[in-house]
N, C-alpha and C positions, 0 to 999 in steps of 0.2 A: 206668469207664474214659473217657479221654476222648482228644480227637485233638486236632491242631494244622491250619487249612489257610493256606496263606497262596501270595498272587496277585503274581507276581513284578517285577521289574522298576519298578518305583513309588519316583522322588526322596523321599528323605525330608529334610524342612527341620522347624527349630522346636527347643523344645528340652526336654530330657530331662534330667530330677531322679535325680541317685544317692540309693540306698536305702543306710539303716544295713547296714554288711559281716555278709552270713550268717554266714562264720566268726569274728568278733567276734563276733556276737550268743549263735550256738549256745554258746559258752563261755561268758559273762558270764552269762548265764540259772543254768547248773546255777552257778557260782561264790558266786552270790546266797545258797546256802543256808549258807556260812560267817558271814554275818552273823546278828547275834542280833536283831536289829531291821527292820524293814521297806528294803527298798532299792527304787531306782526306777531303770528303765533306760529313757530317752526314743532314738529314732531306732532303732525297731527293727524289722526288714521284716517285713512280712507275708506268710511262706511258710507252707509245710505244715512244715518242720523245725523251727520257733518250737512249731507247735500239739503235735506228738510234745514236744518238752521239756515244756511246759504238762502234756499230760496225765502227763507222769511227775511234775511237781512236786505235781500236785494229789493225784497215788496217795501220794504221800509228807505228803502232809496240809498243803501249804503253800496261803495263799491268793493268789489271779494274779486280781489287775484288769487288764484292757486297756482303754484309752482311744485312738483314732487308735496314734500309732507309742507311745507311753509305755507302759510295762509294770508294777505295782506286785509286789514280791512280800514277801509275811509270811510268813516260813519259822520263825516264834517256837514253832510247835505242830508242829512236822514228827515224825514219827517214822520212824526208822532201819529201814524197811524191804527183805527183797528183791525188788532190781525186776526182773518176771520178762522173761522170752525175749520174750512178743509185743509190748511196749510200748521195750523195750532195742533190739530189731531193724532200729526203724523207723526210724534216723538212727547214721553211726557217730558222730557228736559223743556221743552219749548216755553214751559212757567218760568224760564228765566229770564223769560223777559216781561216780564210782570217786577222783578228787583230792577232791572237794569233801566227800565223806561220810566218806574216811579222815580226811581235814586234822580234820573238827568231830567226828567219833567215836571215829577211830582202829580204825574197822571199818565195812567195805563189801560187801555180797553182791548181784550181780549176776551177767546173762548178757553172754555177748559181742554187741560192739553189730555194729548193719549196716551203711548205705551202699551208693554204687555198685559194683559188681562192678569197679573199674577196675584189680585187681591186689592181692597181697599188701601188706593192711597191720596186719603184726605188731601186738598191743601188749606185746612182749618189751621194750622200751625204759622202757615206764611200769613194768610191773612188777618190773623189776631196779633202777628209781628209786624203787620204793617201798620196795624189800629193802632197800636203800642206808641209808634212812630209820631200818627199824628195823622193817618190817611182814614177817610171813610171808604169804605166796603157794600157796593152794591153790585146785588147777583139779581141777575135776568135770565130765567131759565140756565142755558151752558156758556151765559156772556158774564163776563166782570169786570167791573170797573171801579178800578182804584184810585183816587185822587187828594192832594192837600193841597193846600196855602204854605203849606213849610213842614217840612221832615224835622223832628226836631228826637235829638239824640234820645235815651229810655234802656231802662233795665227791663230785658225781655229774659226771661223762661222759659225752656220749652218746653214740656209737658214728656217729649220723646226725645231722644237724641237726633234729628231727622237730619238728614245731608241735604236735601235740599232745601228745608226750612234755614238750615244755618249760613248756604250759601245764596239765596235769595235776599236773607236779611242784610246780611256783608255788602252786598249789590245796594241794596235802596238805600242803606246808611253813609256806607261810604261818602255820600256829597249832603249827607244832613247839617243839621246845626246842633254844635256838642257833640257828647260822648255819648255810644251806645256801648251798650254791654251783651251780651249775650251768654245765659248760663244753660249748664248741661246741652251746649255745643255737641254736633258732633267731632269725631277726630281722626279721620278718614284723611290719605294721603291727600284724595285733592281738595279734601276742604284747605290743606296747608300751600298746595297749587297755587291755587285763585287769592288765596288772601296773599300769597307773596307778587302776581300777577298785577293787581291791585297795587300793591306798594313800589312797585315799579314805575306804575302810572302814575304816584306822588299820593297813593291812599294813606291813612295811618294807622293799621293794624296790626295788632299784637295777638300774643296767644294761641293761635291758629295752630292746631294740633292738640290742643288740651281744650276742658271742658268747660274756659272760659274764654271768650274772644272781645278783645277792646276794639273799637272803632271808632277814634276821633275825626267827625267831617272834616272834610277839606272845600275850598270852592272849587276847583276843577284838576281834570286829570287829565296827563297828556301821555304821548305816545310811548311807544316802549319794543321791546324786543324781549320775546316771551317765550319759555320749550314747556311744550305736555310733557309731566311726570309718568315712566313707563307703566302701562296696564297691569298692575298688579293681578289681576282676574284673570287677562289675561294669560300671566305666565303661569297662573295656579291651575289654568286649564290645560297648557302642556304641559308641566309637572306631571300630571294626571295623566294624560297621554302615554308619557314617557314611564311611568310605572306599570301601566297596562300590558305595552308594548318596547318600549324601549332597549336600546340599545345604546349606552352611553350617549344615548342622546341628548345636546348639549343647549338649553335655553339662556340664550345671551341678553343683555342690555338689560336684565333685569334689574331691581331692588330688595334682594331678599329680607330685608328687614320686617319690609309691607307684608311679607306672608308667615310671618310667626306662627301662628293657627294652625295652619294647612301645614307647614315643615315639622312641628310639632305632633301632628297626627302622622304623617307620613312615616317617620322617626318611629314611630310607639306601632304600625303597623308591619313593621321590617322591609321598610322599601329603601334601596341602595343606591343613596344618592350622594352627591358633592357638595358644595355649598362657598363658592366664592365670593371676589368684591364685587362682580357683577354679572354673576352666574352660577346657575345651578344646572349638575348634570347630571343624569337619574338613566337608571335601566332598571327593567322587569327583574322582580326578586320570586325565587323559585315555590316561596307561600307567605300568604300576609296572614297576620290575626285580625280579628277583628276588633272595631272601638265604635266607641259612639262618642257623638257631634252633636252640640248645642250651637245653634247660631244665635251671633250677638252684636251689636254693637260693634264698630270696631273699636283695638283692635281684636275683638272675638272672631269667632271663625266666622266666612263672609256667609252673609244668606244665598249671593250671587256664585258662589262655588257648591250650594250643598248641594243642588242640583245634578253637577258632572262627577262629585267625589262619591253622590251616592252608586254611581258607575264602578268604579274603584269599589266599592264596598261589595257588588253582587260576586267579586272574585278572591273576596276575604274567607278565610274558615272559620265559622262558628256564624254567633248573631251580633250584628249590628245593629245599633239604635240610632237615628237619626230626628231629633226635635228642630222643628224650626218656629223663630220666636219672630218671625220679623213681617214677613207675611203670607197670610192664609193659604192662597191659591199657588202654594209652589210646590204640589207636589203632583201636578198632572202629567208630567212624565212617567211615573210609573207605571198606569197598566200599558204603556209602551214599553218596558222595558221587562216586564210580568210577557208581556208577549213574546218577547224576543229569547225568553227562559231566566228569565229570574225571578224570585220568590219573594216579593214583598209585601206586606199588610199594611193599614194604617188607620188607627185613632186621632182624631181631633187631628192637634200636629206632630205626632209623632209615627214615623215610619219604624219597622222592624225589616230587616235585612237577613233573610239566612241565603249562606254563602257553606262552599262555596258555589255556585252553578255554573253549565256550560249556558250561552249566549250564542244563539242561533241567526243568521240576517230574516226581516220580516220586512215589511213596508210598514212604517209609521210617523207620525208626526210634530212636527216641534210644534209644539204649543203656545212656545214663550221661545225669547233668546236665550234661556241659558235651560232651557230644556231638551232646546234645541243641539247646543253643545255636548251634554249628557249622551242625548242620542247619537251622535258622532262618534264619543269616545266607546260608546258600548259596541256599536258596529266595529271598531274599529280591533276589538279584539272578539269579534264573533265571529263563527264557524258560517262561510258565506255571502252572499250581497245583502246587503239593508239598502231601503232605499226610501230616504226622507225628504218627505214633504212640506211645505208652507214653511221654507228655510231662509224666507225675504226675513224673518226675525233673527235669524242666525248672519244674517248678510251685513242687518245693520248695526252688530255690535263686533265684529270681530275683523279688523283689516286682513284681507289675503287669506283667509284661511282654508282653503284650498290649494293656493300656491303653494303655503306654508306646510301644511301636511305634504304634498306630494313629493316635495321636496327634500323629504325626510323616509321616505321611502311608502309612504300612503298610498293604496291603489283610492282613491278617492276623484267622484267628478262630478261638475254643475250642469247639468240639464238643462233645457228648456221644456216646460211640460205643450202638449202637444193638446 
């Protein structure tokens, strides 16, 4: 186990490298085992959620070189195993191989994967996309098993826009027979990732970023040379940072397009930032106003950023409102952050915010990874040490982010709890 401490109140200047996007990566890993050939995925973070995929590919019999961020994988000798409950558990991206195993076998036995606790997420979406397909659906307690005679191309629907049901289907289709369709997609930079990843490998997909996605089978795919599109969340987390605290503090390697939402509110809050071709550079503004936030879809505002923006928000003047439309359990960071001295209430899903308040260090705990980050940012302009716990969820979504703050002038440090 380990902790997080970090000593508040500290300019941060310098600047800060976005990491290949976790959720790009976690896909494109298990996606890899559709190829018959070696594939290479360069810019790829260095979390604990990369290492859970690894260890499922290697159970699966594939070989994974790592080099810095490049990832090698030979998936030529894998065998169609079930991958059990303790290894399925440890990331819910791990459902991607449930697309990737039906797409190349056309049968998949696995457990249900895991994740953070942040509320109901069905995969009734994948697997009514998979029926759709042509696959029968048999669940055994937390085991499932998906299997056909033939993937045969189909006009799917999804009910939700879901990023994973839309790239789960892309996986299984990709080597079907005909054309699939896929409507009200979602359109999330890495759904456009993997489907360009994919096409690399000789898939035939279109529309990927809009809210229809074609997929004509192909018989097989081969190798390729493939880069993670930068963390967008990522850099919407130091954005964040760098408004709290900043000091011309300068986040590189970005894609500011992906963060409309967040630049947008940023902008309407009076926070003083830059905005180039692939960089934005932000310092602390002398008072914010305050706004409110609907998450949505993208590109709406991320539901993965409301969490640390509502940190941002406890140092706003006036009330903010914060709705979250995506899922139920994201708002248990706050009486962390109610502890730490800020004043927030909440109905159903919508949070109120009066600001502005002092932020004091207390001991508390990430919940989730991106509640986790919230508590980071809050400490990080509080009056004092915080010192946060069960931060293994903050470990496995963010590359370096200790290095990366400290870097920038962060009294911030990883512990071993004792």
């Amino acid at each position: 186990m380990k902790k997080i401490r970090v000593f508040g109140e500290q300019k941060l200047s310098g600047t800060i490298s976005v990491s290949g996007s976790k959720n790009s990566a976690v896909a494109l890993v298990p996606a890899s085992l559709l190829s018959d050939e070696i594939v290479e995925i360069d810019n790829v973070p260095n979390i604990s959620d990369i290492e859970a995929l690894i260890e499922i590919l290697t159970y699966l019999g594939a070989k994974v070189e790592r080099n810095g961020t490049s990832m090698k994988i030979d998936s030529t000798n894998i065998k169609n195993r079930v991958i059990p409950e303790e290894i399925s558990k440890k990331l819910r991206a791990s459902y991607y191989f449930m697309g990737a195993l039906l797409g190349k076998y056309k049968k998949v036995e696995m457990y249900f994967p895991g994740g953070c606790s942040i509320g109901e997420r069905p995969i009734n979406l994948h697997l009514k996309g998979f029926e759709a397909l042509g696959a029968k659906v048999t669940e055994e307690g937390n085991k499932y098993t998906v299997e056909a005679e033939e993937l045969k191309g189909t006009n799917i629907y999804l009910d939700i826009a879901s990023v994973g049901a839309t790239i789960n289907l892309m996986l299984a289709s990709a080597l079907a027979t005909g054309t699939t369709v896929i409507r009200n997609a979602a359109k999330e930079p890495h759904i456009v990732n993997v489907a360009t990843f994919l096409n690399q490998m000789g898939a035939s997909i279109t529309g990927a970023g809009t809210s229809e996605i074609r997929i004509n089978g192909v018989k097989k795919l081969s190798g390729c040379f493939h880069e993670v599109v930068p963390d967008y969340i990522e850099t919407g987390t130091y954005l964040i940072a760098g408004a709290l605290c900043g000091e011309n503090l300068k986040i590189e390697g970005a894609i500011p397009d992906h963060l409309e939402a967040l630049i947008s509110k940023l902008r309407e809050m009076g926070v003083p930032f830059e905005v180039g071709k692939d960089y934005i550079t932000v310092s602390k503004g002398e008072s914010y106003k305050a706004v409110s936030i609907k998450t949505a879809v993208y590109p709406g505002f991320p539901t993965d950023l409301q969490q640390p923006f509502m940190s941002l928000l406890t140092q706003c003047e006036g009330i903010s409102k914060v709705e979250e439309n995506i899922f139920e359990n994201r708002f248990m960071h706050i009486p962390y952050l109610n502890q730490m001295g800020a004043f927030i209430t909440t109905t159903d899903k919508t949070a109120i915010i009066k600001g502005r308040t002092n932020l004091s260090g207390k001991e508390v705990e990430a919940t989730d990874l991106r509640a986790g980050a919230a508590l980071i940012l809050a400490a990080l302009c509080a009056k004092g040490e915080t010192t946060i716990t069960k931060v293994e969820h903050v470990l496995r979504g963010y590359e370096g982010i200790i290095e990366k703050l400290q870097n920038v002038g962060a009294k911030i440090e990883l512990e071993e709890i004792e």
